[in-house]
C-alpha positions as CSV (number, residue, x, y, z in Angstrom):
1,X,-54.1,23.4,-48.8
2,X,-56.4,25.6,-47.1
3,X,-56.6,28.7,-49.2
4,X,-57.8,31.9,-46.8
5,X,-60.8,34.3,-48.9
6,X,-61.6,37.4,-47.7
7,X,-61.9,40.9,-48.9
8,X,-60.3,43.7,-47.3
9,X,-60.6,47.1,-48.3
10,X,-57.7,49.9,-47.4
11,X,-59.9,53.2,-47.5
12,X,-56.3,55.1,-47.7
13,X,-55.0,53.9,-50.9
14,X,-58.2,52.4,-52.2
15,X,-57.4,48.9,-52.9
16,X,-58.9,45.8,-52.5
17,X,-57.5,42.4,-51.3
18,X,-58.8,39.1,-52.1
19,X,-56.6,37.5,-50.1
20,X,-56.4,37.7,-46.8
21,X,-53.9,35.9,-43.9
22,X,-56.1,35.1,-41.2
23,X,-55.1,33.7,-38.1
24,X,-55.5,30.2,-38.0
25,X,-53.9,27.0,-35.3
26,X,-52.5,25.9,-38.7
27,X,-48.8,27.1,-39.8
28,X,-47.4,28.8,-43.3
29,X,-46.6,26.8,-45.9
30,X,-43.3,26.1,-47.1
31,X,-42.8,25.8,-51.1
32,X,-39.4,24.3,-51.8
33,X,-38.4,24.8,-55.6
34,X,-36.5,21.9,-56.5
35,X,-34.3,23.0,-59.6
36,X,-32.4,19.6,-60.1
37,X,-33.8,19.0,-63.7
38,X,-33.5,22.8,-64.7
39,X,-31.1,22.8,-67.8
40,X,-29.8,26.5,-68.0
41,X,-33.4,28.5,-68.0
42,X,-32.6,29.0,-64.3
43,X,-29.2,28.5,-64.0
44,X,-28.1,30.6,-66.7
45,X,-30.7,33.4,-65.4
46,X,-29.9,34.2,-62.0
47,X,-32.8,36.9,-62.2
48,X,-35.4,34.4,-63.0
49,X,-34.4,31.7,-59.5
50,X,-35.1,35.3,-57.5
51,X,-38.3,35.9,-59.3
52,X,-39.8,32.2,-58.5
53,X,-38.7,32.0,-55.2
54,X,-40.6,35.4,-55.0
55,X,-43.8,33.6,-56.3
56,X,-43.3,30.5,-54.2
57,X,-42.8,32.7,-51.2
58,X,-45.9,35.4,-51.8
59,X,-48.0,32.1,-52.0
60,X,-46.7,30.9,-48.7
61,X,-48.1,34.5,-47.1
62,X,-51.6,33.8,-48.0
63,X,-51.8,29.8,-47.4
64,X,-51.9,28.0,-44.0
65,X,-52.3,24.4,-43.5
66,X,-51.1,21.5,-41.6
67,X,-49.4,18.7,-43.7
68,X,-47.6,15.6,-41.9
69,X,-44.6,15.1,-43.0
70,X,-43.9,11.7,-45.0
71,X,-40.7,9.7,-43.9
72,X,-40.0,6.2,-45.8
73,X,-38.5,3.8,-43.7
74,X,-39.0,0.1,-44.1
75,X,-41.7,-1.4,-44.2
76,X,-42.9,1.9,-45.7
77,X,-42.0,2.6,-49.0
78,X,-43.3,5.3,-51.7
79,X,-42.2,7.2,-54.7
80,X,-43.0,10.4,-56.3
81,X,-44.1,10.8,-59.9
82,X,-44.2,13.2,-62.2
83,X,-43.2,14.6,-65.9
84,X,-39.5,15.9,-65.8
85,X,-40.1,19.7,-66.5
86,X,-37.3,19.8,-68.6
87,X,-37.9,16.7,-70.9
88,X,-41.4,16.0,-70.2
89,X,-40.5,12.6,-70.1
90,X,-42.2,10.4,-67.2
91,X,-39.9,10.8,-63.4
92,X,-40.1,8.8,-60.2
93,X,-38.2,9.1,-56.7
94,X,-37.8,6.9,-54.5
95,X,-38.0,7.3,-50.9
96,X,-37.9,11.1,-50.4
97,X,-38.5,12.8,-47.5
98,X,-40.8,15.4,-47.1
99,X,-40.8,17.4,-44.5
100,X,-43.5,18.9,-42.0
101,X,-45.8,21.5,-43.5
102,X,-44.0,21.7,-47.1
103,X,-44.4,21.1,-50.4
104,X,-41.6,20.3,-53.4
105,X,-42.2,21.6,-56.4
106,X,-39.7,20.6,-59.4
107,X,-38.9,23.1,-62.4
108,X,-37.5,23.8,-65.8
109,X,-38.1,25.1,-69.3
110,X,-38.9,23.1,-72.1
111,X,-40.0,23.9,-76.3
112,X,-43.9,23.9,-74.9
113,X,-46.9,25.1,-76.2
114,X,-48.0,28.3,-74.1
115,X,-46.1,30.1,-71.6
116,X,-45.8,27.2,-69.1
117,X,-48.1,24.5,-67.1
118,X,-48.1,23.3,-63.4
119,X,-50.3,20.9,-61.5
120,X,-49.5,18.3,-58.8
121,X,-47.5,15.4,-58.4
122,X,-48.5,11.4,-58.5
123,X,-47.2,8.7,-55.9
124,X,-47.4,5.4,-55.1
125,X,-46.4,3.4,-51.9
126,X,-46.4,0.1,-50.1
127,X,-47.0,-0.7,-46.3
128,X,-49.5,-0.9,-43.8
129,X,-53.1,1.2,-43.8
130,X,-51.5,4.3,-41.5
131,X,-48.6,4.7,-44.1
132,X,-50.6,4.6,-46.8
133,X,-52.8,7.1,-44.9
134,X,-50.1,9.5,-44.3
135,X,-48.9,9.2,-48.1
136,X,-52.6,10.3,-49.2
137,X,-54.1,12.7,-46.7
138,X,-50.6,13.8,-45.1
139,X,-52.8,14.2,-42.0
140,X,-55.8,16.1,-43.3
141,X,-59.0,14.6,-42.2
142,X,-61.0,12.9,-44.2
143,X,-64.8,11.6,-44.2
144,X,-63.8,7.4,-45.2
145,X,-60.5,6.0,-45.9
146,X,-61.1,5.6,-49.8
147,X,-58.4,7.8,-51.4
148,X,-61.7,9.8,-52.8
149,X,-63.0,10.6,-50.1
150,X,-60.2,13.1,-48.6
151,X,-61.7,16.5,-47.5
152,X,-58.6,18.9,-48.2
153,X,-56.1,18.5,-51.3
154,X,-52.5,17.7,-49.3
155,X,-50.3,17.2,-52.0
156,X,-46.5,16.1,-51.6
157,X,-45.6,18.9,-54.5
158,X,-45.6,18.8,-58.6
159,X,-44.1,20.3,-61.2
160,X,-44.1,23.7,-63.0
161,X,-42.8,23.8,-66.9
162,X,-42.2,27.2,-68.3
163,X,-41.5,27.7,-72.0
164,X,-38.1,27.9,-73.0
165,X,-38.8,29.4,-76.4
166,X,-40.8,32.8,-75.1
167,X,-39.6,36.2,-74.5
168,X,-39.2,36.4,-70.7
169,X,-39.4,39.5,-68.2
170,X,-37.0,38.1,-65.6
171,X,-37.2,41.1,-63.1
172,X,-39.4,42.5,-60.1
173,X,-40.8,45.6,-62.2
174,X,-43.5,46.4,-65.0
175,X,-42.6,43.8,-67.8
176,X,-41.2,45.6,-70.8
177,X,-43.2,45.6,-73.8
178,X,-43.5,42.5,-75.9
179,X,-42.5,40.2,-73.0
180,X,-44.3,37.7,-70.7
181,X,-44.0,38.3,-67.1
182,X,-42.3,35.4,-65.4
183,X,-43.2,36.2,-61.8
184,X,-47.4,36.5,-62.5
185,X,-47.4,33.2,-64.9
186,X,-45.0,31.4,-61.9
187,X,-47.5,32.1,-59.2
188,X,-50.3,30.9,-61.7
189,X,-48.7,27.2,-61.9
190,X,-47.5,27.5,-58.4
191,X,-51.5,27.7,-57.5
192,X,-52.0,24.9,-60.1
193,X,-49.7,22.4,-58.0
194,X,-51.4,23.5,-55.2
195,X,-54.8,22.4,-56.5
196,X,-56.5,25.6,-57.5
């Protein structure tokens, strides 16, 4: 995704952003959190689902692009791969959709080392060159049609792990003493699956 740099300064309050939401012909991103293979770190923690659909959603202010959406439908197949952020254990899909402009990103908790890890997704899919085009680039141009040679990262989604085992602050305030922030180490691996 195309990731907008700039640096504006606010001579009132004196602060500086890096990032900056330009104008651009291409549209916001949507970040879906997939929570199917959460076990309880989520479910059982109301507080936590609000603080990483806050991350997902202060990512989508400062990232435009244009991603094609991907719909199977025979003769095009594909799946989606990845580690179950729960179990770790290896995951596939079949046939998902994914809409226009968005990326999925599935999450859990699991006994890691560290406070948690993100990056993007694998696939693989079968049909003719344009469909496996569109399950590569997702429309982005590109300078050959070797999967290598893609100009802009257009991901489907990935997966963000968090650990289970750590001392969590599960709120939109200053984390209390002795606890991780969940909201700054979620928009961390967010920005992993997105390829920074």
């Amino acid at each position: 995704p195309d990731l907008l740099f700039g640096t504006e300064i606010d001579s009132d309050s004196g602060t500086v952003s890096l990032l900056e939401n330009r104008k651009t012909s291409a549209d916001s991103l949507d970040i879906l959190i997939d929570y199917r293979y959460d076990t309880g770190f989520f479910a059982n923690n109301p507080e936590r689902k609000e603080v990483m659909e806050r991350a997902a959603r202060t990512l989508e202010t400062h990232i435009k692009d244009s991603l094609s959406e991907i719909v199977p439908s025979s003769p095009n197949t594909w799946s989606i791969n990845f580690d179950n952020p729960a179990t770790g254990q290896p995951t596939s899909i079949q046939d998902i959709t994914i809409e226009e402009d968005t990326v999925i990103i599935f999450v859990g908790a699991s006994d890691i080392d560290g406070l948690g890890y993100g990056g993007p997704g694998g696939w693989s899919a079968a049909g003719p060159q344009p469909w496996l085009a569109t399950s590569r680039n997702r429309g982005q141009t590109g300078i050959g049609d070797a999967p290598s040679q893609t100009t802009d990262f257009a991901p489907w989604g990935g997966v963000v792990t968090f650990a289970s085992n750590a001392s969590w602050h599960s709120y939109m305030s200053p984390p209390d003493q002795g606890t991780n922030d969940l909201y700054s180490v979620a928009v961390h691996e967010i920005a992993h699956v997105l390829g920074m």
